[in-house]
C-alpha positions in Angstrom: -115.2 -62.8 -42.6 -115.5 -59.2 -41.4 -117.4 -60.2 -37.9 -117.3 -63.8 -37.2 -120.5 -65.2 -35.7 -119.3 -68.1 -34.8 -117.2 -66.6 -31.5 -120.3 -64.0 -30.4 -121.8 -64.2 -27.1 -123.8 -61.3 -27.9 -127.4 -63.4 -27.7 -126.0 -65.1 -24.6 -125.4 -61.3 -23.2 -128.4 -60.0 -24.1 -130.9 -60.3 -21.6 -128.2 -60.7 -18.1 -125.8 -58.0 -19.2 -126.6 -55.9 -22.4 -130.1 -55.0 -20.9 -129.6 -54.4 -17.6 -126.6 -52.1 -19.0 -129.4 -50.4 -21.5 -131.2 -49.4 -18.1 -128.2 -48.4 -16.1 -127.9 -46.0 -19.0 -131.2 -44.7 -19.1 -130.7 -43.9 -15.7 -128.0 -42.2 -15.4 -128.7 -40.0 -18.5 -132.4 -39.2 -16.4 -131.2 -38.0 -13.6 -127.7 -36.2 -14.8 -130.5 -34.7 -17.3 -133.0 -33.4 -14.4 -130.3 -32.2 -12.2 -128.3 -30.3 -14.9 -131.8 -28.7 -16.1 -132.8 -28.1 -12.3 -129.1 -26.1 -11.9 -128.5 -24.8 -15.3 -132.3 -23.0 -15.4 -131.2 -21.3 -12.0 -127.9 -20.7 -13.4 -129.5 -19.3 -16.9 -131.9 -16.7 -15.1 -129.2 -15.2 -12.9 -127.0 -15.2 -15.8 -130.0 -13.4 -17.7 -131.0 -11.1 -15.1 -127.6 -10.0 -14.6 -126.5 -9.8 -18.3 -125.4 -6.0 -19.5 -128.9 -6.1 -21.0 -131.2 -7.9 -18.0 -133.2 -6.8 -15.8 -130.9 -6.0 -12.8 -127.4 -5.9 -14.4 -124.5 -6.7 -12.5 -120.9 -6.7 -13.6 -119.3 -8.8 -11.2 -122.2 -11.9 -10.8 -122.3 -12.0 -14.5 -118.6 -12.3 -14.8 -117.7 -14.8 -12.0 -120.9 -17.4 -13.2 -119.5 -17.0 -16.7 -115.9 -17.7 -16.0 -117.2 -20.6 -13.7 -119.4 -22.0 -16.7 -116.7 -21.7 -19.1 -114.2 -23.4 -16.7 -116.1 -26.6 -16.2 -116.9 -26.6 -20.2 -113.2 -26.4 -21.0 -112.9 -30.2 -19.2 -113.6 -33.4 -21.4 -116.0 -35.3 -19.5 -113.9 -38.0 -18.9 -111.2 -36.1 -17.1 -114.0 -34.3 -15.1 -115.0 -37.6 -13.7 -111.3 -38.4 -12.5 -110.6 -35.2 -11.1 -113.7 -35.3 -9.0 -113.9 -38.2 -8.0 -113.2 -36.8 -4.0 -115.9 -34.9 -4.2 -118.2 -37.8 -6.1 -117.0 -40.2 -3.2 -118.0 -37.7 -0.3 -121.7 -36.8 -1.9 -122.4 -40.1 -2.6 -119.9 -42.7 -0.6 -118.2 -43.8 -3.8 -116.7 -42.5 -6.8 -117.3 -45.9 -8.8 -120.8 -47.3 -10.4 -124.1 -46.2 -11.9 -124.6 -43.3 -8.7 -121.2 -41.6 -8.9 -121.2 -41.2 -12.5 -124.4 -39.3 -12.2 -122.2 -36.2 -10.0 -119.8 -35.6 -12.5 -122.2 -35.6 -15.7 -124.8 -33.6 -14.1 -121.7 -30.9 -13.4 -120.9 -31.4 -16.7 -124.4 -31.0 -18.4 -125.6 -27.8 -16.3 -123.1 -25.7 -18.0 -123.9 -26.6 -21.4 -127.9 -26.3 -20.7 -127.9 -23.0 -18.7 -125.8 -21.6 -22.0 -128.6 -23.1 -24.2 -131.2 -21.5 -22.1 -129.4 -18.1 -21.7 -129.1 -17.8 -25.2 -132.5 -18.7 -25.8 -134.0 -15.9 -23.2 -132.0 -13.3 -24.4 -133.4 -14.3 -28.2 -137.1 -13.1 -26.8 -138.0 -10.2 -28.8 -137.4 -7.0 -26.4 -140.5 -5.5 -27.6 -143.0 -8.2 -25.5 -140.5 -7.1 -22.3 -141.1 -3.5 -22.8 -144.8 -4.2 -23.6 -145.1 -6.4 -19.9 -143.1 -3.9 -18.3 -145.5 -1.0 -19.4 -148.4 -3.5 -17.9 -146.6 -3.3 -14.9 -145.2 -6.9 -14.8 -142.8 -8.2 -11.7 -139.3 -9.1 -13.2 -140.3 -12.6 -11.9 -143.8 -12.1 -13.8 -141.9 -11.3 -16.9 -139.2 -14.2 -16.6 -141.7 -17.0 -16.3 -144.6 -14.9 -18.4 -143.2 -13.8 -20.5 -139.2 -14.6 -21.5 -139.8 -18.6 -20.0 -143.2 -18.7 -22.3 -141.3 -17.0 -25.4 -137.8 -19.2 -25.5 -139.9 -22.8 -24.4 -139.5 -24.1 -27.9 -135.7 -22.9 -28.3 -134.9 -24.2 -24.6 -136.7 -27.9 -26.1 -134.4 -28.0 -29.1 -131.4 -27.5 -27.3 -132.3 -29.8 -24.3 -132.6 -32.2 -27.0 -129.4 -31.6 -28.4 -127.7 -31.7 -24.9 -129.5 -35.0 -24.2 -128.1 -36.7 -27.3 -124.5 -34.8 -26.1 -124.3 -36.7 -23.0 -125.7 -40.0 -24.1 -122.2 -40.3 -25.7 -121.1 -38.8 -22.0 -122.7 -41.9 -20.6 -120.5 -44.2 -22.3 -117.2 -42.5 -21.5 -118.3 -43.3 -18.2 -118.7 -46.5 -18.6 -114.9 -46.8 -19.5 -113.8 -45.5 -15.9 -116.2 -48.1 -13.7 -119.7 -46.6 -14.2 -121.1 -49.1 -15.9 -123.5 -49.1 -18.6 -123.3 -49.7 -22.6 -120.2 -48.3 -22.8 -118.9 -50.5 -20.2 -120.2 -53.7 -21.8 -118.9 -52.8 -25.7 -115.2 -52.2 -23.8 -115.0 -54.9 -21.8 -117.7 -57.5 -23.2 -116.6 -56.3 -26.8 -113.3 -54.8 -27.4 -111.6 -56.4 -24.9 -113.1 -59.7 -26.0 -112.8 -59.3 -29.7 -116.2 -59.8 -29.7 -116.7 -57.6 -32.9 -120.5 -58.4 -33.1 -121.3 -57.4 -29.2 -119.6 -53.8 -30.1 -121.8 -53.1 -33.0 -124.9 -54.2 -31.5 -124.0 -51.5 -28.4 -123.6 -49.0 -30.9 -126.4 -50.0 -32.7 -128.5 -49.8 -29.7 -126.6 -46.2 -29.1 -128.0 -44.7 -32.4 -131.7 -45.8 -31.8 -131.5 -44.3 -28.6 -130.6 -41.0 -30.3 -133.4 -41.3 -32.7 -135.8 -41.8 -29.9 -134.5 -39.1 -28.1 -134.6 -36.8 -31.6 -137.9 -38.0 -32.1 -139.0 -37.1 -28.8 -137.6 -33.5 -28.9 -138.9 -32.8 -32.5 -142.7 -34.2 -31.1 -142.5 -32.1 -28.3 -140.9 -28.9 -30.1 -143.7 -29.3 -32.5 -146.8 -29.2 -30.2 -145.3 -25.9 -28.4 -144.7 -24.2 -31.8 -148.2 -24.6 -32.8 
C-alpha cells in the first residue's frame, strides 16, 4: 500500500505537536512579515527617492542600497540562517528556536518586499507627480499622497506573493532547529517513515497558501474598487 495507516501517529500528533507547530509557524511568518515590510518600505522610498528618476537622485545611495539588496537576495534562505547565526544569537540570545528564526527571515524577506514596492512606486503614472508638484506638494506629501495611494494595490499583490514565498522559508527553517511544520514533517515524518504525517504537513502547507491567496486577492479587490 502506498501509505500504510496502520504505522501513523499522525492523529496521536495532532493536537500536542502538529498544532502547536501550525502556530509556531504562524508566528514566525507574522512577524518576519511586519518586520521585512517595516524595513523594506523604508528601504523602497530611499531607493525611490534616490532612483536616476526620484525626487532627489543620488548616484552613490542608490548604488550602495542596491548592491546591498541584491547581495542578501543572492543567499538561499537556508544558508543565510547559518551564516548569521552570530548575529541571530547576539540580537536575540540564541540562534536556535521559533525567535531566532524570525532574524534571519525578516533579513531575508525585506529585500524581496522593498524590490516589490520599488517597482510598484516607480509604475505610478508620472503625470499625477507632475500634476501634485504643480499644486505645490512636499516630496513627503507626494510619496504618501500620492505615489503610496497610487501603487497600494500593486504593493498588496506582491506582499501576497512574498508571504506565500516565505511560508516555504518557514519550513527550511524548521530543518536547522526552528521549529515549526517543517520541523515536524522532517523529524516526525521523514525521519520516521511516517509517510501519512508528511502529507498531512504539506497538506496543511497548501491551505495555508490558499488562505493567504485568498486574503491578498480580498483585500487587492476592495482597494481596486
Amino acid at each position: 500500500m502506498f501509505i500504510n495507516f496502520s504505522d501513523t501517529r499522525l492523529f496521536e500528533y495532532l493536537p500536542k505537536v502538529i498544532l502547536p507547530a501550525l502556530f509556531a509557524t504562524l508566528r514566525m511568518l507574522f512577524f518576519s512579515m511586519i518586520l521585512g515590510l517595516v524595513i523594506g518600505s523604508i528601504v523602497a522610498v530611499v531607493l525611490v527617492i534616490t532612483s536616476p528618476y526620484g525626487l532627489k537622485p543620488n548616484k552613490r545611495i542608490y548604488r550602495a542600497l542596491g548592491f546591498i539588496i541584491n547581495m542578501i537576495r543572492s543567499f538561499p534562505v537556508i544558508i543565510l540562517i547559518v551564516a548569521i547565526s552570530p548575529i541571530t544569537r547576539i540580537l536575540v540570545g540564541t540562534s536556535v528556536g521559533e525567535k531566532a528564526a524570525i532574524v534571519p527571515l525578516t533579513i531575508a524577506a525585506f529585500p524581496v518586499i522593498a524590490r516589490y514596492i520599488e517597482a510598484s512606486l516607480l509604475e505610478v503614472n508620472k503625470n499625477l507627480i507632475l500634476a501634485a508638484k504643480s499644486f505645490g506638494a512636499s516630496d513627503s506629501q507626494i510619496m504618501i499622497k500620492v505615489m503610496f495611494a497610487e501603487a497600494l494595490p500593486s504593493i498588496v499583490a506582491g506582499l501576497t506573493t512574498t508571504t506565500i514565498l516565505f511560508l516555504a522559508s518557514t519550513t527550511l527553517a524548521g530543518a536547522v532547529g526552528a521549529g515549526g511544520l517543517g520541523a515536524v514533517a522532517l523529524t516526525y515524518g521523514y525521519q520516521r517513515f511516517d509517510d501519512l504525517m508528511m502529507y498531512a504537513i504539506v497538506v496543511i502547507l497548501f491551505i495555508m497558501v490558499l488562505i493567504i491567496q485568498g486574503i491578498g486577492e480580498l483585500v487587492y479587490r476592495k482597494i481596486k474598487k
